[in-house]
C-alpha positions in Angstrom: 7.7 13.7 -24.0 5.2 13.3 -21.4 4.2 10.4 -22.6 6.9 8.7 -23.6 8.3 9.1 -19.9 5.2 7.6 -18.6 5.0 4.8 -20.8 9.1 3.9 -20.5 8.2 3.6 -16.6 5.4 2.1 -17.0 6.9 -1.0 -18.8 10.2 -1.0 -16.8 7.8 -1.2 -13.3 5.3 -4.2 -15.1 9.0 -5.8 -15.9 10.6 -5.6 -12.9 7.5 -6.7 -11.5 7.7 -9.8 -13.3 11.6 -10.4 -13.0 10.9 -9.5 -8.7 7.9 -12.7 -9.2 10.0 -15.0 -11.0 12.5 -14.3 -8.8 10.4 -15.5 -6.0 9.9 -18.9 -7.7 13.3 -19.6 -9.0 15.9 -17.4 -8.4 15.5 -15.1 -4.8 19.2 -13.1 -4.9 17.0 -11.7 -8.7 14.3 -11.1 -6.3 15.8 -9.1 -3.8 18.1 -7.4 -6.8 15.0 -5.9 -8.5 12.9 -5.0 -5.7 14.4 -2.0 -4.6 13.4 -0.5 -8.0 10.0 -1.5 -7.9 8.7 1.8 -6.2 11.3 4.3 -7.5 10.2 3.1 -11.0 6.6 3.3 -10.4 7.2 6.8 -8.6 8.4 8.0 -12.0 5.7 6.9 -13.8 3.1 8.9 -11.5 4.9 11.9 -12.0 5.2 11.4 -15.3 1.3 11.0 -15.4 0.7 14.0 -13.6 3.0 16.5 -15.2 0.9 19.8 -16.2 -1.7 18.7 -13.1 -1.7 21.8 -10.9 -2.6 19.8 -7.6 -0.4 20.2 -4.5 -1.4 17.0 -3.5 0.7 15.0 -5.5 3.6 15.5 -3.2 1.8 13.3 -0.7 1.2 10.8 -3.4 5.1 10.5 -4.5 5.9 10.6 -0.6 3.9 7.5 0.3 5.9 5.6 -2.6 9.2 6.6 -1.5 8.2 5.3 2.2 6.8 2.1 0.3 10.6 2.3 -0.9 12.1 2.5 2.4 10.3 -0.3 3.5 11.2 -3.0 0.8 14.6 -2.0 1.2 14.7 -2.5 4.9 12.4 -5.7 4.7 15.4 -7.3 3.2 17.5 -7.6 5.9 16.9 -10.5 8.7 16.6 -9.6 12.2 13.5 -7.5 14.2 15.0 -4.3 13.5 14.7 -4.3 10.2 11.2 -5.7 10.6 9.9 -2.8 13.0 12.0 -0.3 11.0 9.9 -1.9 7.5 7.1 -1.5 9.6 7.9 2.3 10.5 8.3 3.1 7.1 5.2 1.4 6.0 2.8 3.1 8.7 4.1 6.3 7.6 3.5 5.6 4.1 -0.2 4.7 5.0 -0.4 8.0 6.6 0.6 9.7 3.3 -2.0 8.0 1.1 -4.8 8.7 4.4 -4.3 12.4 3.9 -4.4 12.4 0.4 -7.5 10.6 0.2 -9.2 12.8 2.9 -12.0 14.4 0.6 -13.8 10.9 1.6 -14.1 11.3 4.9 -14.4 14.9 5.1 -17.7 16.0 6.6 -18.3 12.7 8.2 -20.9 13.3 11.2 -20.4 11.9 14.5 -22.6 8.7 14.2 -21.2 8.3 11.1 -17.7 8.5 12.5 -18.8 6.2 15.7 -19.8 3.4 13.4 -17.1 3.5 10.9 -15.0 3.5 14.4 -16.3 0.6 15.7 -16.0 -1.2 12.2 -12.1 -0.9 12.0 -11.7 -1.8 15.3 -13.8 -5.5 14.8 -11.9 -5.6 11.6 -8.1 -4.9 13.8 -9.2 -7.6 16.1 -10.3 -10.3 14.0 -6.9 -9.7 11.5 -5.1 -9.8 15.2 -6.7 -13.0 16.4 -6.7 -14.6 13.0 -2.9 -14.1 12.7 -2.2 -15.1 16.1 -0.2 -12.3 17.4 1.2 -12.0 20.7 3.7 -10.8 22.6 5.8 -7.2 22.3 4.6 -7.1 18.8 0.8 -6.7 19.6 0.6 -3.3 20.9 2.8 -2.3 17.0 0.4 -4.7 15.1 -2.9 -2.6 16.3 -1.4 0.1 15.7 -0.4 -0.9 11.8 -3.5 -2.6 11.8 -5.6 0.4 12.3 -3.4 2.4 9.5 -4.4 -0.6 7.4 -8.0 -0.2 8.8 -8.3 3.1 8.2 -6.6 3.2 4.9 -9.5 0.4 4.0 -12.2 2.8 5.1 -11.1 5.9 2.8 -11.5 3.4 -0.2 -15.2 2.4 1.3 -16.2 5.9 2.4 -15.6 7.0 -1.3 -16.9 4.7 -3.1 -20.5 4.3 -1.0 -20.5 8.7 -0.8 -20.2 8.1 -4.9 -17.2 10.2 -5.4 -16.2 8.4 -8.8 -14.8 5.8 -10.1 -10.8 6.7 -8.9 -12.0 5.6 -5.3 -12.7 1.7 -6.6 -9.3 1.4 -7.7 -8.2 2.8 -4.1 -10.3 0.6 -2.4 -9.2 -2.7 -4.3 -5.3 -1.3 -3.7 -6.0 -0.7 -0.1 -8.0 -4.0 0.2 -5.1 -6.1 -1.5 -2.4 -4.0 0.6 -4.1 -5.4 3.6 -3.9 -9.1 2.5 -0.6 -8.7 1.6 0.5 -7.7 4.8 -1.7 -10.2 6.3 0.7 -12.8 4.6 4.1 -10.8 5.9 2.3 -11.3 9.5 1.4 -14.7 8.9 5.0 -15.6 8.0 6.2 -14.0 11.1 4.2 -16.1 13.6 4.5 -19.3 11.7 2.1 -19.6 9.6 3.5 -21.3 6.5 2.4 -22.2 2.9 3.9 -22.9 -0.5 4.6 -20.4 -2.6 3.9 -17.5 0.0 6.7 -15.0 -1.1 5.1 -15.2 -4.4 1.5 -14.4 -3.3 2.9 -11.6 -0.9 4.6 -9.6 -3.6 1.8 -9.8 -6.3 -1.0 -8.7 -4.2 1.7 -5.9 -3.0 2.6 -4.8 -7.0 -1.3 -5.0 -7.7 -2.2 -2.8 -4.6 0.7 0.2 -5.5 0.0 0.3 -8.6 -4.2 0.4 -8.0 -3.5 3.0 -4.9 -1.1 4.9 -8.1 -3.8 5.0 -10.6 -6.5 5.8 -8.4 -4.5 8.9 -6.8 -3.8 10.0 -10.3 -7.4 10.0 -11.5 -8.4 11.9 -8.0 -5.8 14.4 -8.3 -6.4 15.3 -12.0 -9.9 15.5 -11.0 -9.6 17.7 -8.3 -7.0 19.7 -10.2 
């Protein structure tokens, strides 16, 4: 049953995935119909995958998703509300996945800590400046920014400590994450290029569903 469950989900997230990218081609109402979905779907199919896993950890895991959720559903709408509020739910999702993948950063020393420190803030600035933002939204773009930074730096910290393989697939989620977001921004202070909707959404898809595999393996392994 277990199985089945995860495989049914499995398939309807990889198919909605494809019906939300065709949708960004061809038809954008389909799009916006099947996005909603997206993380719901692939929410099941982690819970699915960790049924008889006695971690309780995962709630963090299925918590991030939802948040995900609440983002693409409020990144629909027009206006800066629902950007800020996309934004919101985003950051918190980011802080979700950061606990859960604390065992990488635990026991850090100091220098270690100062370095790594110093690191995500070159990387903040140079998204920042790259991006060109300015105005009321800069002080709210560092702050995303350094989730994003961070987030980045739990993927690094594990796989260069050698914790296993689960942290490459975090890393490459978190890595892809970060350029998809980098396109949202890019869109939002006018920087424009063909088929951008497209590229946003399948670095997104590829980075859940990499941070979902990757959380899986950790937690059965930890379990």
């Amino acid at each position: 049953m277990k199985k089945r469950i995860f495989i049914f989900a499995a398939c309807a997230f990889i198919l909605c995935g494809l019906l939300n990218l065709a949708g960004k081609l061809w038809a954008p109402e389909l799009a916006n119909t099947v996005k909603p979905a997206l993380l719901p779907i692939l929410s099941v199919a982690t819970m699915a995958a960790l049924i008889g896993t006695d971690n309780k950890r995962a709630g963090l895991l299925i918590a991030a998703q939802l948040f995900g959720c609440a983002g693409d559903m409020l990144l629909l709408g027009s206006g800066f509300a629902f950007f800020a509020g996309g934004m919101v739910a985003f950051l918190i999702g980011h802080i979700f996945y950061i606990t859960l993948f604390k065992k990488s950063y635990a026991g850090l020393k100091g220098k270690h800590w100062a370095i790594a420190i110093a690191c995500m803030a070159a990387f903040v600035a140079a998204l920042i400046l790259l991006i060109g933002v300015k105005g009321a939204l800069l002080g709210p773009m560092c702050v995303y920014g350094s989730a994003l930074a961070f987030l980045i730096f739990t993927g690094v910290a594990g796989v260069t400590r050698k914790l296993g393989k689960p942290w490459v697939f975090i890393l490459i989620g978190a890595l892809l994450f970060t350029f998809s977001d980098a396109q949202i921004a890019l869109d939002t202070f006018g920087t424009h290029y063909p088929c951008q909707d497209f590229v946003v959404m399948l670095t997104y898809l590829a980075a859940q569903a990499l941070l979902a595999i990757g959380s899986v393996k950790l937690l059965k392994a930890d379990a």
